[in-house]
C-alpha positions as CSV (number, residue, x, y, z in Angstrom):
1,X,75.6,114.7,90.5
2,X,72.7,112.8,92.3
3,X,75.1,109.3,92.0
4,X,78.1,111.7,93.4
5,X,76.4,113.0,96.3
6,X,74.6,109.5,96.7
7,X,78.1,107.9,96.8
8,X,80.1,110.0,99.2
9,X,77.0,109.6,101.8
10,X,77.0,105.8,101.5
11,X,80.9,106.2,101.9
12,X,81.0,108.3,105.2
13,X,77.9,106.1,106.4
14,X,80.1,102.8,105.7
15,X,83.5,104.4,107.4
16,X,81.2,105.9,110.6
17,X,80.1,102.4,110.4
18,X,83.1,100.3,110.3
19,X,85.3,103.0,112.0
20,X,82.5,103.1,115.4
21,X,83.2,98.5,115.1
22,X,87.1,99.2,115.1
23,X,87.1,101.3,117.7
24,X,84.8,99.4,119.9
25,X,86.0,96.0,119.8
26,X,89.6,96.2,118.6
27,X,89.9,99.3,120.8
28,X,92.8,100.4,118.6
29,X,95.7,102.9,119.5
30,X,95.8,106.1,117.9
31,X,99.0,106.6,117.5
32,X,101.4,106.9,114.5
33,X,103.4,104.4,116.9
34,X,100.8,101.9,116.3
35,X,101.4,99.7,113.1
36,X,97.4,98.9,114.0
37,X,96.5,102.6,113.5
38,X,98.1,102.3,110.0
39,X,96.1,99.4,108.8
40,X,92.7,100.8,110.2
41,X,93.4,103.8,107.7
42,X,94.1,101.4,105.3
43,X,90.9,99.8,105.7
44,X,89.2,102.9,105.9
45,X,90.7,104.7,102.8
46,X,90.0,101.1,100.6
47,X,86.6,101.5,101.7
48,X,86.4,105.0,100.9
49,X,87.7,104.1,97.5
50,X,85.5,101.5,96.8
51,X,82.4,103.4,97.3
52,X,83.6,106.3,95.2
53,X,84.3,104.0,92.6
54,X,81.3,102.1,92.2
55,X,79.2,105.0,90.5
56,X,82.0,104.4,87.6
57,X,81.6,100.4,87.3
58,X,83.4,97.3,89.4
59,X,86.5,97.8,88.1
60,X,87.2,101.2,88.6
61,X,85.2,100.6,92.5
62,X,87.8,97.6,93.1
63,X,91.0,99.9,91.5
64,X,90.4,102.8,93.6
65,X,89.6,100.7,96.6
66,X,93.1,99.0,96.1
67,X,94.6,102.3,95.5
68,X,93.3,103.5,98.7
69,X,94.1,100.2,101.0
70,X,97.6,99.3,99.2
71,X,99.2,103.4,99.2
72,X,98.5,103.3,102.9
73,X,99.6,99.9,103.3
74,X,103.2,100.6,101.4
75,X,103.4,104.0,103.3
76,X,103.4,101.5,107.0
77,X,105.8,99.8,105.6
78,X,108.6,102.1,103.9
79,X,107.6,103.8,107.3
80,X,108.4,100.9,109.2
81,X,111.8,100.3,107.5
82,X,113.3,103.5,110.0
83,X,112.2,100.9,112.6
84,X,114.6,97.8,110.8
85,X,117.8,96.5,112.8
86,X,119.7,96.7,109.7
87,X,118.9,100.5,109.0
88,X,122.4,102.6,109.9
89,X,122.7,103.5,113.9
90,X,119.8,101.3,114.8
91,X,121.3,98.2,116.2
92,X,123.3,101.1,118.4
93,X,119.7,101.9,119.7
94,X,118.3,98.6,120.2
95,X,121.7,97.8,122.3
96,X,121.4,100.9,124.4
97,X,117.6,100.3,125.6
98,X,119.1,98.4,128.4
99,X,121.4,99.4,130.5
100,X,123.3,96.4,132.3
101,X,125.8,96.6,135.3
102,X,128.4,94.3,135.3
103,X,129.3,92.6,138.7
104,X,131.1,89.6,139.7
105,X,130.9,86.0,140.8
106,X,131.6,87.5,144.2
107,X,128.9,89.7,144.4
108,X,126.2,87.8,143.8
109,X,126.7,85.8,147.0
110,X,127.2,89.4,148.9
111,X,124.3,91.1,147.0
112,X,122.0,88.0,147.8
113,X,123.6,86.7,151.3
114,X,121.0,85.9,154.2
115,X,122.2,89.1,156.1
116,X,121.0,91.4,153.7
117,X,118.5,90.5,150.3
118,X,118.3,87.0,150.8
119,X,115.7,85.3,148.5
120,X,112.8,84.1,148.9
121,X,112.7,80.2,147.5
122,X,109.1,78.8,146.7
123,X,108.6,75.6,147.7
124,X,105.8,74.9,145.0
125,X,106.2,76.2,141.6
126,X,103.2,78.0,139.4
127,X,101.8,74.7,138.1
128,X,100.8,72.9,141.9
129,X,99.9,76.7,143.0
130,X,97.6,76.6,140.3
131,X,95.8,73.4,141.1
132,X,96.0,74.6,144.8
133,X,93.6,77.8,143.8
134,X,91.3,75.7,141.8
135,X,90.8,73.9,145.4
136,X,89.8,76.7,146.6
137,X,87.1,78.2,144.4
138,X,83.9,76.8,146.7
139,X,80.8,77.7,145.3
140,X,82.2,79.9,143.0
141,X,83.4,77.0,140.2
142,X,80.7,76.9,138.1
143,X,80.6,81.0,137.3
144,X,84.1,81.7,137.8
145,X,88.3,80.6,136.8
146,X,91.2,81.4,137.8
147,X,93.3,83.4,135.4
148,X,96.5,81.2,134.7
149,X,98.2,83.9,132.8
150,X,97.3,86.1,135.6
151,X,98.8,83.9,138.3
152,X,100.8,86.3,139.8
153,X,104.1,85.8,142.2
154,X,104.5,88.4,144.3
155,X,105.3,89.7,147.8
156,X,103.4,91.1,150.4
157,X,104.5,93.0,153.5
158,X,102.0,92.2,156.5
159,X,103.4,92.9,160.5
160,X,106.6,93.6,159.5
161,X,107.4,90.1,157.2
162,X,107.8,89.6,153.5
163,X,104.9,87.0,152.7
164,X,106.0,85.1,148.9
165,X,102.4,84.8,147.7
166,X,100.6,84.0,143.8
167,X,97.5,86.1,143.3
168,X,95.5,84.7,140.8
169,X,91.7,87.0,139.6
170,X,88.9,85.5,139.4
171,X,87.0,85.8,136.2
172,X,83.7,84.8,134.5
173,X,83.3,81.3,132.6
174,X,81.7,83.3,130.1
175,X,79.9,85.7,128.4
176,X,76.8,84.8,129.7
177,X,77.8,84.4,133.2
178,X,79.1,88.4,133.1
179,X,76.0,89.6,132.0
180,X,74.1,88.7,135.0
181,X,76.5,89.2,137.2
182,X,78.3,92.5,135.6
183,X,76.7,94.2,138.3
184,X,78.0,92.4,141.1
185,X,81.6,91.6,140.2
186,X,83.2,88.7,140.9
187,X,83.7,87.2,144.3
188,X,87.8,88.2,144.2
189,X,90.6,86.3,144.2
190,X,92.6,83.0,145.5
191,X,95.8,83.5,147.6
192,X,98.5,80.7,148.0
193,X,101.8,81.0,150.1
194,X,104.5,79.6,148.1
195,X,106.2,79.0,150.9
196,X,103.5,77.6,153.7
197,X,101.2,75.8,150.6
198,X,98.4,77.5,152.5
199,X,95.8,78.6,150.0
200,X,92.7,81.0,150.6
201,X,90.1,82.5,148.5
202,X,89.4,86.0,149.6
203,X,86.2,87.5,148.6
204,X,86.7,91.5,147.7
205,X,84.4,93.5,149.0
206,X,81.9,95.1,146.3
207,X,83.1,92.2,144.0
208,X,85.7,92.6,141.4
209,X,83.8,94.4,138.0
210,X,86.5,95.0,135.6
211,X,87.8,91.9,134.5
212,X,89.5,90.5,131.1
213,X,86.2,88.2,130.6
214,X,83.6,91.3,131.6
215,X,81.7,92.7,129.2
216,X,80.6,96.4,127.8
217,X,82.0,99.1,129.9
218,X,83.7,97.3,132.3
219,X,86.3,95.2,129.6
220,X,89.5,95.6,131.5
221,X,90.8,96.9,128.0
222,X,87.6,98.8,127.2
223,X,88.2,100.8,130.4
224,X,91.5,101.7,129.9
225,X,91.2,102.5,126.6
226,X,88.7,105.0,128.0
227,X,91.4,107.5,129.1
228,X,94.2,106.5,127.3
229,X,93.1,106.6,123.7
230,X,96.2,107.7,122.3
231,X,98.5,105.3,124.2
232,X,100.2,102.2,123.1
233,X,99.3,99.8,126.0
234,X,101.3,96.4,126.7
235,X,100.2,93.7,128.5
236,X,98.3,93.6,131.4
237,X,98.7,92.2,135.0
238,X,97.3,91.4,138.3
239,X,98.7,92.4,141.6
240,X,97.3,93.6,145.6
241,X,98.4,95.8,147.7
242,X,99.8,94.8,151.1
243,X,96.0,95.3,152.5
244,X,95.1,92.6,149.9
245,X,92.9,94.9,147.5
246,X,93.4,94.0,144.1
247,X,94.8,96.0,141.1
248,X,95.2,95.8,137.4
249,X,98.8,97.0,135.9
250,X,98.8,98.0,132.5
251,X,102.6,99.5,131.1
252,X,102.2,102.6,128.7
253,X,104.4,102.2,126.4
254,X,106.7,104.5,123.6
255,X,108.6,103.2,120.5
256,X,112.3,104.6,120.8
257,X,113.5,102.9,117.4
258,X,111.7,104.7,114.8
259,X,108.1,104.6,114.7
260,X,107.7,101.1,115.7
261,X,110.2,99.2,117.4
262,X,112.5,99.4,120.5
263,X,109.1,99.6,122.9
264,X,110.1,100.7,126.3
265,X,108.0,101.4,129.1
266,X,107.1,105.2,130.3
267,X,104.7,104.7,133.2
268,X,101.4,102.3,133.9
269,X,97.8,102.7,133.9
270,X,96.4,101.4,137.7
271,X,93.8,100.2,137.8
272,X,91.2,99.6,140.9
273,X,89.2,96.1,139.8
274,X,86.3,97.2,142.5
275,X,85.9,100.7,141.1
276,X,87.5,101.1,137.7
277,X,89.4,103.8,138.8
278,X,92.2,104.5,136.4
279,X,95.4,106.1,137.6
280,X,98.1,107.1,135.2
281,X,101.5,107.6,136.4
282,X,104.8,107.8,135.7
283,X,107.4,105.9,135.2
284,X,109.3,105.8,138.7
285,X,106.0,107.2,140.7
286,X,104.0,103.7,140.9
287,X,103.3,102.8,144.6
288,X,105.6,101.4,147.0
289,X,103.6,97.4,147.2
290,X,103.6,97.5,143.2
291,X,106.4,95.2,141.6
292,X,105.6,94.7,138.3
293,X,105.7,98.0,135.6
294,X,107.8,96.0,133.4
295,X,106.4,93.2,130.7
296,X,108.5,90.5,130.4
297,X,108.4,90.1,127.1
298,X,109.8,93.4,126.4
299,X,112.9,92.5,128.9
300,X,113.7,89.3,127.1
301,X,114.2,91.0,124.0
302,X,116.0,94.1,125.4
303,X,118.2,91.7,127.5
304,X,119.2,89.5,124.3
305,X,120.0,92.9,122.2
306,X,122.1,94.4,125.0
307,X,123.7,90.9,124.7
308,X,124.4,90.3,121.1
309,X,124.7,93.9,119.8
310,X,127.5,95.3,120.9
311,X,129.6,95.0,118.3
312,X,127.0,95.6,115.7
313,X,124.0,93.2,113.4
314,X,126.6,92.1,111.3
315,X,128.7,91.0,113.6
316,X,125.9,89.0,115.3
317,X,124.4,87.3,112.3
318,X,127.3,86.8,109.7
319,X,130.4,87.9,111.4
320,X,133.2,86.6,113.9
321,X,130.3,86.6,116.3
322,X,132.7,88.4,118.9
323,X,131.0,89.1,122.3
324,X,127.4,87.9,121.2
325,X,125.5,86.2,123.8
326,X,121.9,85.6,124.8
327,X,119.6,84.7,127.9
328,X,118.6,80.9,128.1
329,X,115.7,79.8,126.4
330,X,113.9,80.2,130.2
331,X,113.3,82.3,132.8
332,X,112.4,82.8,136.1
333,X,111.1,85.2,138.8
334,X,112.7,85.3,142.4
335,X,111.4,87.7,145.3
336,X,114.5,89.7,147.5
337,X,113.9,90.1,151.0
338,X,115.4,92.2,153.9
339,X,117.1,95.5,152.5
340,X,115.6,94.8,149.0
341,X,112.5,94.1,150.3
342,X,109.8,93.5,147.6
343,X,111.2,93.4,144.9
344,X,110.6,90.5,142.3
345,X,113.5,89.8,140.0
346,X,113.5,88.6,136.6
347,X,116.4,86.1,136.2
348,X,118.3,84.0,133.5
349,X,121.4,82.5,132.8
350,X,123.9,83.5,129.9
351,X,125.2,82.0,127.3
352,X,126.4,82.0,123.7
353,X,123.6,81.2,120.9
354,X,125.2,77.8,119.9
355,X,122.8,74.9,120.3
356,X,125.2,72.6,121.4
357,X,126.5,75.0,124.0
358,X,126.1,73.5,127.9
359,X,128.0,76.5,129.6
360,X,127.0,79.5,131.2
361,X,128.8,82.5,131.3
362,X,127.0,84.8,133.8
363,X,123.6,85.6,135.2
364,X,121.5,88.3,134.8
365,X,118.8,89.7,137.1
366,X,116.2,92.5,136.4
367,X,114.0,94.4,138.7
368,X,110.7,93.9,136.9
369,X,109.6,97.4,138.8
370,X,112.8,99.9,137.8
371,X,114.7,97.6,135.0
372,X,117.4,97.8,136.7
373,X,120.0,95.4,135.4
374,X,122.7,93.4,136.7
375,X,125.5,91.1,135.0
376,X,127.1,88.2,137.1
377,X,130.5,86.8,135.7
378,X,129.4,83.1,136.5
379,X,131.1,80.6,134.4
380,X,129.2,77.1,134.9
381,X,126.5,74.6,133.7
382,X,123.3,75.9,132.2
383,X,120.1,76.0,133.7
384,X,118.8,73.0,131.1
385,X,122.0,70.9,131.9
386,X,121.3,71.1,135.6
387,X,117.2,69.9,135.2
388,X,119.4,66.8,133.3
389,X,121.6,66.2,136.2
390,X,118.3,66.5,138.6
391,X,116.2,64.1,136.4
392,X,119.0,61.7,135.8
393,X,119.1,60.8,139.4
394,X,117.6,56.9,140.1
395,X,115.0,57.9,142.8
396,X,114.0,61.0,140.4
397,X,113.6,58.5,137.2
398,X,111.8,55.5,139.3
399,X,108.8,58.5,140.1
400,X,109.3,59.4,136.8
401,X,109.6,62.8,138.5
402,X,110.2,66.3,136.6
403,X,111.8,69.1,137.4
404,X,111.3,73.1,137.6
405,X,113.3,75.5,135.8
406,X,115.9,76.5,138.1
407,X,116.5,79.4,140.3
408,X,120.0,80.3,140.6
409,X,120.8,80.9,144.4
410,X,123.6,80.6,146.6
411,X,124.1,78.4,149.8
412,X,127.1,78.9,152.1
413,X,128.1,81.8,149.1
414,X,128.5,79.1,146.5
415,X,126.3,80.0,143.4
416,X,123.8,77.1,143.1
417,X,120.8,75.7,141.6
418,X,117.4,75.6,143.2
419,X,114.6,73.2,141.9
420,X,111.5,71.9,142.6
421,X,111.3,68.0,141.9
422,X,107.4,67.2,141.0
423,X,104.9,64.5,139.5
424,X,101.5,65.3,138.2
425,X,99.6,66.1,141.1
426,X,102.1,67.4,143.9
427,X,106.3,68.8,144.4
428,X,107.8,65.8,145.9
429,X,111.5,66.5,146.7
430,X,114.1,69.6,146.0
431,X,117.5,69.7,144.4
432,X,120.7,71.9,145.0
433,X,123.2,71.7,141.9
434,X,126.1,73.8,141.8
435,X,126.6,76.2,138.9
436,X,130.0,76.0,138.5
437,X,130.6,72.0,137.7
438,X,126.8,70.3,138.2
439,X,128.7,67.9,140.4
440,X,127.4,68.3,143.9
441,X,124.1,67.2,143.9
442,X,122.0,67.5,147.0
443,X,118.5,65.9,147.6
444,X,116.4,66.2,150.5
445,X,112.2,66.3,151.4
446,X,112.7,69.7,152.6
447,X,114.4,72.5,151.1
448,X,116.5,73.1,154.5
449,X,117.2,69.2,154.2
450,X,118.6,69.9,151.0
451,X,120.6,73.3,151.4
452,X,122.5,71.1,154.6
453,X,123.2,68.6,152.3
454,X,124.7,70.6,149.6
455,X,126.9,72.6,152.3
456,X,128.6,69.8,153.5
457,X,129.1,68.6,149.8
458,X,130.6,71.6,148.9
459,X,133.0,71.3,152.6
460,X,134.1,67.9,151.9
461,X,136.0,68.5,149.2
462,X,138.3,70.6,152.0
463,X,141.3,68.5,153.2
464,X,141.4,67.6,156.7
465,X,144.2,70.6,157.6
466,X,141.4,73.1,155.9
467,X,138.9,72.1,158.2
468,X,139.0,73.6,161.8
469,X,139.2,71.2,164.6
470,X,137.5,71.6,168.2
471,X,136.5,69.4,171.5
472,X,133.2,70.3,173.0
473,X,130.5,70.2,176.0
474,X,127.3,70.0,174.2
475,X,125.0,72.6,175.9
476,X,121.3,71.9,174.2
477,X,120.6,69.8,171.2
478,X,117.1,70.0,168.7
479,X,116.7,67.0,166.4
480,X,114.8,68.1,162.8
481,X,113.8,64.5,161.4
482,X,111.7,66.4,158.8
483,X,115.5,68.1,157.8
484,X,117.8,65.5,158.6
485,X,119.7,67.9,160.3
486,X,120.9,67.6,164.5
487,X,121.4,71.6,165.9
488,X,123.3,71.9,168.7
489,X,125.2,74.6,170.9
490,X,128.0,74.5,173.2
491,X,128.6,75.4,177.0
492,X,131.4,77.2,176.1
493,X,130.2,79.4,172.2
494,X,126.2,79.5,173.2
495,X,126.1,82.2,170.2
496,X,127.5,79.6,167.8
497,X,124.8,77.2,166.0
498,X,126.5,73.8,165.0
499,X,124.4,72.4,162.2
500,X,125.3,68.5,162.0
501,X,123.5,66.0,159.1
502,X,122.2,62.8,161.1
503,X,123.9,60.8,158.3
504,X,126.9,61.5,159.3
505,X,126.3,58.2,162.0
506,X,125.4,57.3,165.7
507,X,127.7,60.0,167.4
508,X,125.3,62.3,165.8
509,X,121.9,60.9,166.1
510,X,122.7,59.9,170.0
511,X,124.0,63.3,170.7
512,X,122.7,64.5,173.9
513,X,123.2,67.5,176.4
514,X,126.9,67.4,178.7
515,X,128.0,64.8,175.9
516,X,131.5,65.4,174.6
517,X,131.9,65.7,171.0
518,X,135.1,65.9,169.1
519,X,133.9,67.3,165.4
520,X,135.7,68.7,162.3
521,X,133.8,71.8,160.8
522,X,133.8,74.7,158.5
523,X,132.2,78.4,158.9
524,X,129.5,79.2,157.1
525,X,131.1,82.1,154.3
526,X,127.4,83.5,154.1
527,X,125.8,83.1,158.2
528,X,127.7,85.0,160.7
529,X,127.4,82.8,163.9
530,X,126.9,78.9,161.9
531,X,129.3,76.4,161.2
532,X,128.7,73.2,159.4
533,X,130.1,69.8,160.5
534,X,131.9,68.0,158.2
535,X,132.7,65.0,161.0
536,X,131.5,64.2,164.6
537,X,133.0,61.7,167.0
538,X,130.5,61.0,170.2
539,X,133.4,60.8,173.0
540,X,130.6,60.2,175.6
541,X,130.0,56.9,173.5
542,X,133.6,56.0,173.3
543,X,134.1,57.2,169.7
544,X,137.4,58.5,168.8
545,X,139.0,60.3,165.9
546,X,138.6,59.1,162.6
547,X,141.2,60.3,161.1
């Protein structure tokens, strides 16, 4: 009776034991949701039965512990099957966590024009932001990094203007380093304008104390765990508000496909990185500056099962594969300015899953704040066939330049590609490729250099009775060397900007005010008020006509 007695003590003792180490440094979820809840109880029961069993000999202590540890362990997963793609009505669910709209070619130009949501291109991509930041630690190197997984794009409103900004914490290069400065926090975080290249570090007042990297209480995890126990928590991330004061973003998340699959956001945990106070809301009641409630990872695999499901798992895997598609194998984020102020896209291409497949079919766009979904018809090159066009240029291959995954945008309402051309060390030119072909190709030191460039590609293709045709007095004229580009206006349309490459010869480069210029040009089909000169004669200089 003694050994009994003896043995269920040393058993709860061992589970207290073991449970209080789970609980403080896994910080698990209790949920049923939770496959990790699951195995803890397996654990705990094998334990259990392995005490018990001792009293009785080794094999009767290593039986029952197996018993205990391997029911609870089958139980997860004949549990878990409910959660399969192939069990009945499930691929139906998986396929309906998304919901996509489906717009056209069209609309993208008009949904994104630079009247309304135009977007916001970075000029440097997350790489040379990075190295920018590390610049700017100061004195702070030795006890602090900067969180590259962290690295935030975002926007922020200040007087009125959409700043494109990455955010990046800093945290502790170490244990060690917390504990003597857990008290303080640390110094903030570094700033860089994606657009500008201007970088800051900007040191929070009462220091930043729950971290990733701190330690005891104020564990980012360990704090949120703190009030939401129960709650199956995604990944975290790192924002400010417009007043710069930083926050951590934690999605709460619920299994809609039987116990453990189909995860789908329901509301965040924010949380203050000065205080630790720890706000749970609501899906749809996060704060206005707060763009990111949704984890990327959970998009991509609801975007790819709203792609390739419809028409069932079979279908998809050993069928006619009949309306399957997926996103690309990348990705990137975009910020939308003006009506759609702040809000940060995640975008893709799409296309079928065949390997040898260089075609798009559409685009798709998700707000990373409300999911909601959008579906361009956009029948083109992919996103990976357009970084070959960019590299395979001469100039790009003597620098042995590479280039950013591209960011689908439009110029003069043509869907294009936007990327970043870089070395090592620094972004060195940027590229326009058109989606629809890959054959206009524009180049330029500067992204306005190279957004002319690709407009009057896209114009020349016009014949000459498509273009329009006009004699003018030139009113005021402003050279952009940096661009490449001469503006000018005339005495008789002041409201109408003429945008003119300098490469188009002398006529242009030796345009001056009261000249009269004979030009061919185009409207702008996305800027109310531009046109775009396709060819310029300098009649003041005696030229005449080409054509």
């Amino acid at each position: 009776m003694r050994k009994k007695i003896a043995a269920l003590v040393t058993a709860g003792v061992l589970v207290l034991a073991l449970w209080l180490f789970i609980d403080y440094f896994m910080l698990p979820a209790y949920s049923f949701q939770s496959s990790g809840t699951w195995m803890m109880l397996a654990f705990l029961l094998g334990l259990v039965g392995l005490v018990l069993g001792l009293p009785k000999g080794p094999r009767q202590a290593i039986g029952l512990g197996f018993l205990g540890f391997g029911g609870m362990t089958l139980l997860c997963i004949l549990v878990g099957m409910g959660s399969a793609l192939i069990w009945p009505g499930n691929a139906a669910r998986f396929y309906e966590l998304m919901k996509v709209e489906e717009r056209g070619e069209g609309d993208f130009a008009k949904d994104f024009s630079t009247e309304s949501n135009a977007l916001l291109l970075p000029v440097i991509d997350k790489d040379i932001s990075y190295k920018i930041a590390q610049g700017k630690m100061g004195p702070y190197g030795a006890q602090y990094q900067v969180l590259y997984d962290n690295f935030t794009q975002q926007t922020v409103r200040r007087g009125g203007k959409d700043y494109l900004v990455r955010v990046g914490p800093l945290d502790y290069n170490g244990p060690l380093v917390a504990l003597n400065r857990g008290a303080r926090g640390t110094a903030g975080y570094v700033e860089v304008d994606v657009i500008t290249e201007a970088a800051r570090l900007v040191e929070v007042e009462g220091g930043m104390k729950y971290t990733p990297g701190a330690v005891f209480s104020r564990d980012l995890m360990r704090r949120a765990r703190s009030v939401a126990k129960t709650s199956l928590l995604g990944p975290y991330s790192f924002e400010i508000d417009d007043s710069g004061h930083p926050y951590w973003i934690i999605p709460i998340l619920e299994n809609k496909v039987g116990l453990f699959g189909g995860a789908e956001p329901r509301g965040i945990l924010l949380i203050d990185a000065v205080s630790g106070k720890v706000e749970k809301l609501a899906r749809g009641n996060e704060p206005a500056w707060l763009e990111r409630a949704m984890p990327t990872d959970i998009v991509k695999k609801q975007a790819n099962s709203r792609l390739s499901l419809k028409n069932g798992w079979i279908n998809r895997d050993w069928g006619e594969k009949r309306d399957v598609f997926q996103i690309s194998d990348g990705y990137n984020y975009v910020a939308s300015s003006g009506a759609d102020s702040g809000k940060i896209w995640f975008v893709s291409g799409v296309t079928s899953p065949a390997e040898t497949d260089q075609t798009t079919v559409g685009l798709l766009m998700v707000d990373m704040r409300t999911k909601e979904a959008r579906r361009y018809a956009m029948s083109g090159i992919t996103e990976m066939r357009a970084m070959q066009i960019a590299q395979s240029d001469e100039r790009v291959r003597a620098q042995t330049l590479s280039a950013t995954w591209p960011i689908v945008t439009q110029v003069d309402g043509l869907p294009t590609y936007f990327m970043i051309l870089k070395n090592e060390v620094q972004r060195q030119r940027f590229v326009f490729v058109d989606v629809e072909s890959g054959n206009k190709v524009a180049m330029g030191e500067s992204i306005e250099q190279a957004k002319v460039q690709f407009a009057g590609l896209s114009g020349r293709s016009l014949s000459a009775d498509k273009l329009n045709l006009a004699r003018i007095s030139v009113l005021r004229v402003r050279e952009n060397l940096k661009d490449g580009t001469l503006l000018f206006i005339s005495k008789a349309e002041p409201s109408i900007l003429y945008i003119a490459p300098l490469e188009l010869g002398n006529g242009v480069r030796f345009l001056s005010p009261g000249d009269e210029a004979g030009l061919r040009y185009r409207d702008s089909a996305s800027s109310q008020g531009q046109r775009f000169v396709q060819e310029l004669w300098n009649i003041s200089l005696g030229e005449t006509d080409p054509r």
